[in-house]
N, C-alpha and C positions, 0 to 999 in steps of 0.2 A: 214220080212223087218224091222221092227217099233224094233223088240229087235235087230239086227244088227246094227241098227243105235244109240239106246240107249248104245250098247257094246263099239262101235267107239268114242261116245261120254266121255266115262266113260275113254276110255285108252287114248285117247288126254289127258283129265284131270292130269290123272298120270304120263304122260308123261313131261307136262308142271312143275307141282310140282321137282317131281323127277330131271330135267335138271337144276330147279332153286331154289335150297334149300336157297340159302344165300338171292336171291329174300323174297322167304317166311318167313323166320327168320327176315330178316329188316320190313316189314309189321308189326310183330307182336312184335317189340321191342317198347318201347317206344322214344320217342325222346329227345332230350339233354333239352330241353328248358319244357318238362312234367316232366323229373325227376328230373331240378330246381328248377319246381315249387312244387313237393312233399317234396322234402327239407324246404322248408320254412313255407308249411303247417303246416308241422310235428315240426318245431319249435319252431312255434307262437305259437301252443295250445296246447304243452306240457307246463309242468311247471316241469320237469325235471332236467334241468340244472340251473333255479334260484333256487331252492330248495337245489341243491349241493354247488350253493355258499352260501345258508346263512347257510349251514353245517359248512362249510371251515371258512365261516369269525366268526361266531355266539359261535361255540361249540369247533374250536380249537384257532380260532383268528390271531395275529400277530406271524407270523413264521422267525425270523431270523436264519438263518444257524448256528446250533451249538446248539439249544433252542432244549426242550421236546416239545415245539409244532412243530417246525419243525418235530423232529421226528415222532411226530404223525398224521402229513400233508401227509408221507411218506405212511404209514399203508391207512391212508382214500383213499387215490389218487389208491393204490395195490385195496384194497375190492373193489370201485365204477369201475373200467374199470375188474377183475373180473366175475363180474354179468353178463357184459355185454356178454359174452359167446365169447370171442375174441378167434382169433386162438393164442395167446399167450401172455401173461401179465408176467414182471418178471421186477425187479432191477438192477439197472446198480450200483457198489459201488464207491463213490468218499470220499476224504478228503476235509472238509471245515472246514472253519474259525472260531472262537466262539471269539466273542467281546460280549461284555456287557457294556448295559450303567449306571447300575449301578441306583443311585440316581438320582430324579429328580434336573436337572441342575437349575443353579441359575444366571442370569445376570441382571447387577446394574449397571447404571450409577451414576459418582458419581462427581456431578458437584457445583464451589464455588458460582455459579451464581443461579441455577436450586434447589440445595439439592441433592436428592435421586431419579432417577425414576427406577425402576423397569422395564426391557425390556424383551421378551419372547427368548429364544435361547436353539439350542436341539445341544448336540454333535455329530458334525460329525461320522458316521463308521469309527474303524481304529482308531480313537483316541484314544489317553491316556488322563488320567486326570489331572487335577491340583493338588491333595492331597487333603484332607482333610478340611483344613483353605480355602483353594481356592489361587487363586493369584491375583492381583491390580496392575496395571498401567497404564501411559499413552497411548492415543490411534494416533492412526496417518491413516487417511482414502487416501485411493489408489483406482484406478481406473479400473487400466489394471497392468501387469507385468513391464511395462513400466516404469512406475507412480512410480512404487516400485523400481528399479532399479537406477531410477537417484537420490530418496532421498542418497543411500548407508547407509553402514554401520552405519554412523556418528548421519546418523537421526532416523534410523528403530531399535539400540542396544538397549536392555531393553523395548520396549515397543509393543500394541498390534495393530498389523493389521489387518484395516478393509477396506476387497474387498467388496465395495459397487458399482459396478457393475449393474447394473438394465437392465432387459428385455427390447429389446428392439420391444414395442410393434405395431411398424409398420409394422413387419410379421404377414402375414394372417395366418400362417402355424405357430402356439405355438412352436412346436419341433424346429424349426429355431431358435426362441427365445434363449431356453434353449441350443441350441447347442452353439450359440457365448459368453450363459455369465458361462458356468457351468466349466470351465476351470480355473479358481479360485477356484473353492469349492474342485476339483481333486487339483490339481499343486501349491494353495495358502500358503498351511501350512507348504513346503520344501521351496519353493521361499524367504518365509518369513524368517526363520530359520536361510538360508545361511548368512542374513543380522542380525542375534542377535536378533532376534523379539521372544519373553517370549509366544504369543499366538496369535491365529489367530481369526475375526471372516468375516462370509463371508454372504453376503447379501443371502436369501433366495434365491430357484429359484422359479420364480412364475409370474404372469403377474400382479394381484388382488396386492391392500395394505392391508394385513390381520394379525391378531394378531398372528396364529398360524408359528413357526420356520418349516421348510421344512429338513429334513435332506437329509442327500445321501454321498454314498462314499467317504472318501479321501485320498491318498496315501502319506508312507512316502520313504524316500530314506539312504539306508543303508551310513554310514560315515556323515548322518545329524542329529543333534539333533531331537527328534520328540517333539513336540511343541502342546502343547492343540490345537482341533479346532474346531469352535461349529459355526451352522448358527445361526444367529437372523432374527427375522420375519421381513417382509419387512416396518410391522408399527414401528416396533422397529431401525430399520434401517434407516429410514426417520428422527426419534426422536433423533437418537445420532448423524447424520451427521447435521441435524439444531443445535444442542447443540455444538456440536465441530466449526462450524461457530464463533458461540459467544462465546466458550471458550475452546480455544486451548490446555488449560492444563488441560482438567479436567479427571477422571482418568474411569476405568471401574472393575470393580470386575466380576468375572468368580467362578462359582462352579463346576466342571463335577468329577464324581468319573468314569469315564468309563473306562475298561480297555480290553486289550486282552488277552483269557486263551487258553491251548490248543488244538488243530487242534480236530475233532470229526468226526468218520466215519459216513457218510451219502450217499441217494441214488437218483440219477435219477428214476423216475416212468416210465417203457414204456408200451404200451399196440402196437395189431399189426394185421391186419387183412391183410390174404397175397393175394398176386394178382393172378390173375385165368390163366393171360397170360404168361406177366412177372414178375413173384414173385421177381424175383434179381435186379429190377428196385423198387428204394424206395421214396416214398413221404412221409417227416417227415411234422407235425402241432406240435406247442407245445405254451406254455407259461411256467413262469419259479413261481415254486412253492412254494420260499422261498417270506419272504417279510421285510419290515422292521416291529422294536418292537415297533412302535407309530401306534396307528390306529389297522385298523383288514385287512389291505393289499387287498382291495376288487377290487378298479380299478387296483391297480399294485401288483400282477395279478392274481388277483385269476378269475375275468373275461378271464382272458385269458385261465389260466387253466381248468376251466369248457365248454370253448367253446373250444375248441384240444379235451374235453372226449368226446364234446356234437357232434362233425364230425362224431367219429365213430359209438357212440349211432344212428345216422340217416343212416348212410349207414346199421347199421346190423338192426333195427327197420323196414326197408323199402325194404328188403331183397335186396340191389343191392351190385354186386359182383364187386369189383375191380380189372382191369385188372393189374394193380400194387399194389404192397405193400403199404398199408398206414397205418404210425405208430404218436400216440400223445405221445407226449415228455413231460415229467413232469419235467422240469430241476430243479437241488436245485443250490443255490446258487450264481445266476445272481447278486442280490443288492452287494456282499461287494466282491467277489474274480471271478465269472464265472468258478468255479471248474467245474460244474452241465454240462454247452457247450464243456468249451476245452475236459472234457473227454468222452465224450459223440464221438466228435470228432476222437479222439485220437482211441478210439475203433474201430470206425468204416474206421478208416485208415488200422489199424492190419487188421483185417480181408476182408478187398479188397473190402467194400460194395459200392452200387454203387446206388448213391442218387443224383436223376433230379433234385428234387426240394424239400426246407422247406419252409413253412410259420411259422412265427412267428404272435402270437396276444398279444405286450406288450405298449399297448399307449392308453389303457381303455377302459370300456366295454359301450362307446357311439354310437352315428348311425354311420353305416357306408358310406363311402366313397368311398373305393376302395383299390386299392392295389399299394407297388413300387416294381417294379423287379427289382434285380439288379443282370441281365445274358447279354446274349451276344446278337448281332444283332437280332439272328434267332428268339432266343428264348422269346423276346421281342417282335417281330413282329406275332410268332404265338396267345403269349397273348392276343394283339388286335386283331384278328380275333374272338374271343369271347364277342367281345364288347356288340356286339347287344343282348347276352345273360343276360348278366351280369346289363346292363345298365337297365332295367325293375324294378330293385332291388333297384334304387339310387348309384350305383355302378361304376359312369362315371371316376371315378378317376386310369386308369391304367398306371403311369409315371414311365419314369427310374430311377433309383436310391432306394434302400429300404435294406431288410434283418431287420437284427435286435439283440439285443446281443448274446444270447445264440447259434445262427445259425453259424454265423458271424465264429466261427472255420472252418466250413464247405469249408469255400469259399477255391479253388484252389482243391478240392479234387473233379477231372474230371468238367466235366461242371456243376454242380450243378448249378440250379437257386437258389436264395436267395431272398424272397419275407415276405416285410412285411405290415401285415393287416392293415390300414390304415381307424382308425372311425374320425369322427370330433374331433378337438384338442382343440377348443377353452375351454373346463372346466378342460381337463387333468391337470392342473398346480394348479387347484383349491386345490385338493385333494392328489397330488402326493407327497410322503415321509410325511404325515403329520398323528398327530393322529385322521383326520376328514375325513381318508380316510375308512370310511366303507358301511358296509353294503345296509345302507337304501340312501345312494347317488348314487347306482346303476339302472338305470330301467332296469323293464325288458325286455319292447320291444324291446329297444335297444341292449342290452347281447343279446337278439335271436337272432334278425338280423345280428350280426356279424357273431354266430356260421353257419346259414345257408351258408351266401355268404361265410365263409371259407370251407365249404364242397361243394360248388357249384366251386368252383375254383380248390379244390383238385381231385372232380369228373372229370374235363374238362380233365385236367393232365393225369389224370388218364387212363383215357379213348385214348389219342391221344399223349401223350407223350409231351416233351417240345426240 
């Protein structure tokens, strides 16, 4: 009787198993909010990814597209995701841009009341130079396009405009800032042109009044003259717009030798760990690899790019298998043309892939905050159902509207979300396009925490689709 009953006992058991395997397997999985929390573990106490960026910024430094370091930003970004034993690391080839800036630039005001002062200014991307001797004229300060428009021809012919413009720092959100005044620094130097204007300069973008000139992009327009155009720092800015108060004629001298050479093959870096379910379902993470030639490109972005290597380093570090494809995107070429996104893009149009969602991490490697999505009702609302996940982390910030440049092609190719990583803004402007943007202004705690919560959000994706 006592082993008939130990028998009965035993085939229930088997019975029970057997009928409920999927029962069994959820038991012994871990849960979404353990395998967050290994993420972050494993972030903090690695020193991993601070170590790759003081590679990046320290040993190759400022990478402009076109440059041997870029070049060799390319090679480190291949060997480092490599190692990592990925299911597949290879180059995507793009053509990008090669400017040069040449000489250290030279700006002088040059006033009958004041003398001589010396102002800081970096030439814009995409500029041409002055020559050699440089050039001198009078200056005329503008506001808005506006401003520029009702002087006309009569007043703006032969002399140089200055879009002094300033941040306006009652956004709580920096990037707001820079979004309503950085449309001068792009559109000031054609605007100017149309009107006769010999050169341009354009007030930094920046919140701080600081010695250092900020450079960044600016575009010219075929059938326009192209026209020097260089920022000046925002102390320097302050200094010639009080001196022009008191003396309307005084004049400004400009040096830039910078020029544009030809186009240079270069490469998008991808690395790819494919999905155990849906392999043909993609989640891109990336930052964009190139930087500019001032500084060592640490917040914009080489944080970003070691945190896109540092997602997958934790998913294959912690053995967890993605049920989707998830690939880090090393873009080249985001600061002066976005070769590195549109073709990246472009590619992945040809070939019919089919991608939920990117993250981008390009707005510094500070604490995080949270994330913008910028997809459709559904997919916005399944993101907040992660809240209570996410939020443990400092992570409360999950608002519509986001993406980010190098993604930003993506958009319309099927439902793709567009999401971008979102750390606190307020010192981004401190450092951004500047030669004080390096290394030792990075924390580290900060860089981990990003890369966690962006593998924490790629995991979620990943796992349940968007």
């Amino acid at each position: 009787m006592l082993l008939k009953n130990r028998l009965s006992h035993w085939l229930l058991a088997a019975a029970i198993v057997t009928a409920t395997p999927a029962l069994a397997q959820k038991q012994t999985a871990p849960s979404d909010s353990a395998v967050i929390k290994q993420f972050y573990d494993n972030a903090l106490t690695s020193t991993k990814s601070y170590e790759d960026l003081r590679y990046l910024t320290k040993n190759i430094g400022a990478r402009l597209s076109g440059s041997p370091q870029a070049a060799a930003a390319v090679e480190w970004g291949k060997q480092v995701m490599d190692k990592m034993g990925l299911d597949r690391v290879y180059v995507q080839e793009v053509m990008v841009p090669h400017w040069v800036r040449g000489d250290k630039e030279i700006g002088r005001i040059l006033s009958g009341q004041v003398g001589s002062t010396d102002v800081n200014i970096a030439a814009l991307g995409s500029s041409v130079g002055t020559g050699e001797t440089g050039l001198t004229a009078e200056v005329i300060e503008v506001h808005n396009f506006e401003e520029l428009e009702k002087l006309g021809k009569k007043k703006v012919k032969g002399k140089i405009v200055f879009f002094n413009r300033a941040f306006d720092n009652t956004h709580v959100h920096t990037m707001n800032s820079y979004r309503d005044a950085v449309d001068q620094r792009g559109g000031g130097p054609v605007a100017a042109a149309k009107l006769g204007a010999v050169a341009v300069l354009v007030r930094s973008m920046a919140n701080e009044i600081q010695e250092v000139p900020h450079t960044g992009n600016t575009r010219y327009q075929d059938g326009v003259d192209k026209i020097p155009a260089a920022a000046i720092s925002t102390k320097g800015a302050e200094i010639l717009s009080k001196q022009l108060k008191n003396d309307p004629n005084l004049k400004f001298y400009m040096r830039m030798t910078s020029e544009n050479l030809p186009e240079v093959l270069s490469y998008n870096v991808i690395g790819e760990i494919k999905g155990t379910e849906k392999p043909d379902e993609i989640i891109v993470v990336g930052g964009h690899l190139d930087s500019w030639d001032l500084g060592e490109g640490a917040h914009d972005d080489g944080t970003g790019v070691v945190q896109s290597m540092e997602v997958l380093r934790l998913f294959k570090e912690l053995g967890i298998k993605p049920k989707r494809t998830i690939r880090a995107v090393l873009f080249m070429n985001e600061e002066n043309g976005l070769r590195g996104g549109r073709k990246y893009a472009e590619e992945a149009k040809a070939k019919g892939e089919k991608h939920i969602a990117a993250i981008e991490s390009d707005a510094g490697g500070f604490t995080p905050r949270g994330f913008g999505i910028d997809g459709n009702d559904a997919q916005y609302a399944k993101t907040l159902t992660w809240k209570s996940l996410l939020a443990p982390y400092g992570l409360h910030e999950l608002t519509r509207g986001g993406g980010g440049a190098d993604i930003g092609p993506l958009k319309g190719q099927g439902t793709v979300a567009l999401i971008g990583f979102k750390p606190d803004s307020q010192r981004y402007f401190d450092y951004h396009h500047t030669d004080i943007d390096t290394f030792e202004t990075v924390n580290r705690r900060e860089m981990q925490l990003g890369a966690a919560s962006m593998a924490s959000l790629v995991y979620l994706i990943s796992q349940y689709g968007l």
